[in-house]
C-alpha positions as CSV (number, residue, x, y, z in Angstrom):
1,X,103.2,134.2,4.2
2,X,105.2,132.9,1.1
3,X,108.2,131.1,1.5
4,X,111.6,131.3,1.0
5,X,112.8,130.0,-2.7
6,X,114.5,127.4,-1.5
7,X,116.9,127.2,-4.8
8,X,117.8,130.9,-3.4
9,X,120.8,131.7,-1.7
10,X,120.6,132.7,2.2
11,X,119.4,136.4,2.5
12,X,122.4,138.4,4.2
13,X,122.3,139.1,7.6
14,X,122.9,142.7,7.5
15,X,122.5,145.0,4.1
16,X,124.0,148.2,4.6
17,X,123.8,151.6,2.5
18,X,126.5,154.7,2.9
19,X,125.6,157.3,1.1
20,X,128.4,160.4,1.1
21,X,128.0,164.4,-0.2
22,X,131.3,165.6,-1.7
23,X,132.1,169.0,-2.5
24,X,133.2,170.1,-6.2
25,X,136.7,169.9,-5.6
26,X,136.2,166.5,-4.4
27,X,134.3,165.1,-7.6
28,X,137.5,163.8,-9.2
29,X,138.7,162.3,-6.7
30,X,135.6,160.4,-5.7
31,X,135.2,159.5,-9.4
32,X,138.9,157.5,-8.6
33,X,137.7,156.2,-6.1
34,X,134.9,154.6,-7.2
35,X,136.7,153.0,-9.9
36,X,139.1,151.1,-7.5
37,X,137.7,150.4,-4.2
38,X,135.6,148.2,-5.6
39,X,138.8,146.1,-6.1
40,X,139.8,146.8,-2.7
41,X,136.9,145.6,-0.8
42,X,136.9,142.2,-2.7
43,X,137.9,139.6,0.3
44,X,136.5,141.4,3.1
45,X,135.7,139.7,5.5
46,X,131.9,139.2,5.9
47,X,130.8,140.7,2.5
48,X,128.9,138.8,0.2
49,X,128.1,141.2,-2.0
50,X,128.8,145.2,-2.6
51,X,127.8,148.0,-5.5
52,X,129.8,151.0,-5.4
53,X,127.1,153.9,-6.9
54,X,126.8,157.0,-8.4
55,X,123.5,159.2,-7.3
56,X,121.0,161.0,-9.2
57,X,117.9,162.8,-8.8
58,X,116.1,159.9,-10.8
59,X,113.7,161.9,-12.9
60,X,114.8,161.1,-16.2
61,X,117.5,158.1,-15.6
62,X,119.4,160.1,-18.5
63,X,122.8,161.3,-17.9
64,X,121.4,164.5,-16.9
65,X,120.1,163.2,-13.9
66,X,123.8,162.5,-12.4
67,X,124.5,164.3,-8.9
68,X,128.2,164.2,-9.1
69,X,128.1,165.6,-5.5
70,X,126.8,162.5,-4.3
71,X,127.9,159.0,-3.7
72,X,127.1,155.7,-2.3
73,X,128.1,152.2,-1.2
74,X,125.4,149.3,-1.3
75,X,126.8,146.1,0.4
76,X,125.6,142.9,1.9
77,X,126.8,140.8,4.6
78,X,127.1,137.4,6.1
79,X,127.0,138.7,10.1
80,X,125.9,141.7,12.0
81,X,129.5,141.8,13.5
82,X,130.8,141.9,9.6
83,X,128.7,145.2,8.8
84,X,130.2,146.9,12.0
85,X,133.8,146.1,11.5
86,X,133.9,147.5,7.9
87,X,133.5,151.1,9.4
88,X,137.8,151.2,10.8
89,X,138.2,150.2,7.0
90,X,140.5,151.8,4.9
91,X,137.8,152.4,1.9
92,X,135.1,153.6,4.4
93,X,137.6,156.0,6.4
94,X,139.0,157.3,2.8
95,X,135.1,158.2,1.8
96,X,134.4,159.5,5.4
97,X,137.5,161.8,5.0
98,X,136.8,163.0,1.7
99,X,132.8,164.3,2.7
100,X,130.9,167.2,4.2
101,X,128.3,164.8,5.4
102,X,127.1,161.1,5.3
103,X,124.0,158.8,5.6
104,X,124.0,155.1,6.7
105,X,121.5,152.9,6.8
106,X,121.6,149.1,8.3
107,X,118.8,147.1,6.7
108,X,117.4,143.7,6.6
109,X,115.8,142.0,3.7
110,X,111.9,141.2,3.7
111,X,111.9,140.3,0.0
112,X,113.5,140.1,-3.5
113,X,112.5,139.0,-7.0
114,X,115.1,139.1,-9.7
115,X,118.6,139.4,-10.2
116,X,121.4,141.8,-10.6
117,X,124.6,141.3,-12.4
118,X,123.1,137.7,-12.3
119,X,123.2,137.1,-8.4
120,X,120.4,137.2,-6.3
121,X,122.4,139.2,-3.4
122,X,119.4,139.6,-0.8
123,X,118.1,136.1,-1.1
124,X,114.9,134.6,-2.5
125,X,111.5,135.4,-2.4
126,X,109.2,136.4,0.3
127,X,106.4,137.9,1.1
128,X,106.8,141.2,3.0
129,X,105.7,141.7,6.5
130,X,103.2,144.6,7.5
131,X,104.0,147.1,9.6
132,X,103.6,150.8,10.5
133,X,107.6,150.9,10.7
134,X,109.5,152.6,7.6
135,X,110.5,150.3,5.0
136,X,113.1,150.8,2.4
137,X,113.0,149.5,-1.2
138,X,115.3,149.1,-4.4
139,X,114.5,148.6,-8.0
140,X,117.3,148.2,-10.3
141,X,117.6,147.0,-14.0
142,X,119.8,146.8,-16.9
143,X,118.0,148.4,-19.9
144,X,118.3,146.9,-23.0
145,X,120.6,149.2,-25.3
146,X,117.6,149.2,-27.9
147,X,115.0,150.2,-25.5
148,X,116.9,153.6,-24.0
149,X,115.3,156.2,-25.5
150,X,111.7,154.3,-25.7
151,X,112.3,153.6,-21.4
152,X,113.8,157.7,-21.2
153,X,110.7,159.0,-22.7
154,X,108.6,156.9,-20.2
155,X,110.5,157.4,-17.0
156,X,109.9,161.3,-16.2
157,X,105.7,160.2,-15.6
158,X,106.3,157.6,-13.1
159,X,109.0,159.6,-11.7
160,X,106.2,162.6,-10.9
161,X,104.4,160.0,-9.4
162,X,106.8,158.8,-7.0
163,X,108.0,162.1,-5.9
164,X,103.8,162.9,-5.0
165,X,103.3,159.7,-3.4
166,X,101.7,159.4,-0.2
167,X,103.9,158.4,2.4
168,X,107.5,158.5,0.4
169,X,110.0,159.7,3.1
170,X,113.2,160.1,1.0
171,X,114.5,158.2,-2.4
172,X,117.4,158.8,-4.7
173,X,118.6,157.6,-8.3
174,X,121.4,155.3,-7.8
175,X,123.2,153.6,-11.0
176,X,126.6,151.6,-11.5
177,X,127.0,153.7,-15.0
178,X,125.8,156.7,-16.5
179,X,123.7,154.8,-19.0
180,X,121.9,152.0,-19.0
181,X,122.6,150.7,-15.1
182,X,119.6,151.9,-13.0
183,X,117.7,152.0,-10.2
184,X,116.3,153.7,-7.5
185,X,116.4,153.5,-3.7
186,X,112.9,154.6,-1.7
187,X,112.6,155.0,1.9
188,X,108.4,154.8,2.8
189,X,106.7,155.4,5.9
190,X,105.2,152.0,5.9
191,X,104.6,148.9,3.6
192,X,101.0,150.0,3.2
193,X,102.0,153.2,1.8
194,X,104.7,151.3,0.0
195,X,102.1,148.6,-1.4
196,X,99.6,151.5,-2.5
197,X,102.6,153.0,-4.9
198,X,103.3,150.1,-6.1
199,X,99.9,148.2,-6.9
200,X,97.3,151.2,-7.1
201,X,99.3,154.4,-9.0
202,X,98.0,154.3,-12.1
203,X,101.0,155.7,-13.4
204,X,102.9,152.9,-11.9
205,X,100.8,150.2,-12.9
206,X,101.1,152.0,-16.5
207,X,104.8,151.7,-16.6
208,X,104.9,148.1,-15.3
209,X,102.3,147.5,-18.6
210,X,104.6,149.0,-20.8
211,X,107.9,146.8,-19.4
212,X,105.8,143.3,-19.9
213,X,105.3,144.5,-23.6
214,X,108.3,146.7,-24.6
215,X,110.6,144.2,-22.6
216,X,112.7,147.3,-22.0
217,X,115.1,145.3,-19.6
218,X,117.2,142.6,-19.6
219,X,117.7,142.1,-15.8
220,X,115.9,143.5,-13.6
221,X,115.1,143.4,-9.3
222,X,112.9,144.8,-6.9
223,X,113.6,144.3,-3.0
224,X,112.2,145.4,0.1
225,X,113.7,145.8,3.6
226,X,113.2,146.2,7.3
227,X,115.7,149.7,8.5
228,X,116.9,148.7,11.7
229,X,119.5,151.4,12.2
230,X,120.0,154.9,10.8
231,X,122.6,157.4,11.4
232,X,123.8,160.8,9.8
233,X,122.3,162.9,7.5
234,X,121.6,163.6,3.8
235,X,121.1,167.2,2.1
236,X,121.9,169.0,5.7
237,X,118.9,167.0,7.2
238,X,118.3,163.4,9.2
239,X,116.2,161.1,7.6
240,X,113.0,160.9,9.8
241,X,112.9,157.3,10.3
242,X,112.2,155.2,13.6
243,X,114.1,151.9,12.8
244,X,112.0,148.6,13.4
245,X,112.3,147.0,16.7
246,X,114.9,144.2,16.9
């Protein structure tokens, strides 16, 4: 197994993902809050790193693709006792009021290459451990201004491919703008499935061509973890997930 990049930071202990359904009339307001609780959770306790995030279906990464009815929190943290206590917050009781349903996930990371908004947030690089337990997974990049309509036109194939692979579970567009900050968050039935997408879909290994020679990004990050916990639902139904065994 490779080891950790010991120039890296420490991965978190605990990496946690809400993920809230609003109804119309509570767009607007989620749209507020978005734009300032990211102020409010700076200083808390525990968190090393957080993403508020608009959701999309993630077939185009366009503006199109925006699900205004859905929203989400990616955040990072130093101890498992840190990830638990944010639940009595204010920000995660405000989101929890303001919902018709919600999904949380409690993750661990296996592995991560790259950087976003220049940090490396889940630690350095490893090499992912095997197992018939569900896995998640996040890619995320900044496109380069230049390259958007080029990496638009491109997107829609390899997003055909994900939704028909073998062993996908759930996933979801997630982005910090409407244009130009995206990614996507995967939820597989195991790393092998996960490890077939990634190195044997020719559609995949296509795109991955075309970002060495187009240089369509200019940060990008890929990261794999171990889903310990789940709870809620998404869309009306549970995720079918059986966490890894602690």
């Amino acid at each position: 197994m490779t080891a950790q990049d010991p120039t890296a930071p420490p991965s978190p202990a605990r990496v946690t993902l809400h993920v809230w359904s609003v109804p119309t009339a509570g767009i607007a307001p989620a749209v507020g809050r978005l734009a300032l609780d990211r102020f409010r959770l700076r200083g808390y306790p525990g968190l090393t790193f957080a993403k508020l995030l608009g959701a999309g279906s993630g077939q185009t990464f366009a503006p199109q693709d925006a699900d205004p009815h859905h929203w989400a929190l990616l955040a990072c943290w130093d101890t498992p006792h840190a990830a638990a206590t944010v639940e009595r917050s204010r920000v995660i009781r405000r989101w929890d009021d303001a919902s018709t349903e919600r999904l949380r996930l409690t993750m661990t990371p296996l592995s991560s290459i790259g950087r976003w908004s220049g940090r490396q947030p889940f630690g350095g690089t490893a090499a992912p451990t095997e197992s018939d337990h569900p896995i998640a997974s996040i890619t995320r990049a900044r496109i380069r201004p230049n390259q958007l309509r080029s990496f638009w036109r491109a997107v829609p194939e390899v997003a055909s491919t994900l939704a028909a692979a073998d062993g996908l579970l759930w996933s979801m567009g997630i982005g910090e703008a409407p244009i130009g900050l995206q990614g996507t968050f995967s939820v597989w039935r195991d790393t092998a499935a996960l490890r077939r997408f990634a190195y044997q879909t020719p559609g995949h290994q296509q795109a991955i061509r075309r970002t060495r020679h187009t240089q369509w990004f200019a940060e990008e990050l890929f990261a794999r973890f171990t889903i310990i916990d789940v709870e809620g639902t998404i869309d009306g139904s549970p995720l079918a997930v059986t966490p890894w065994p602690s």
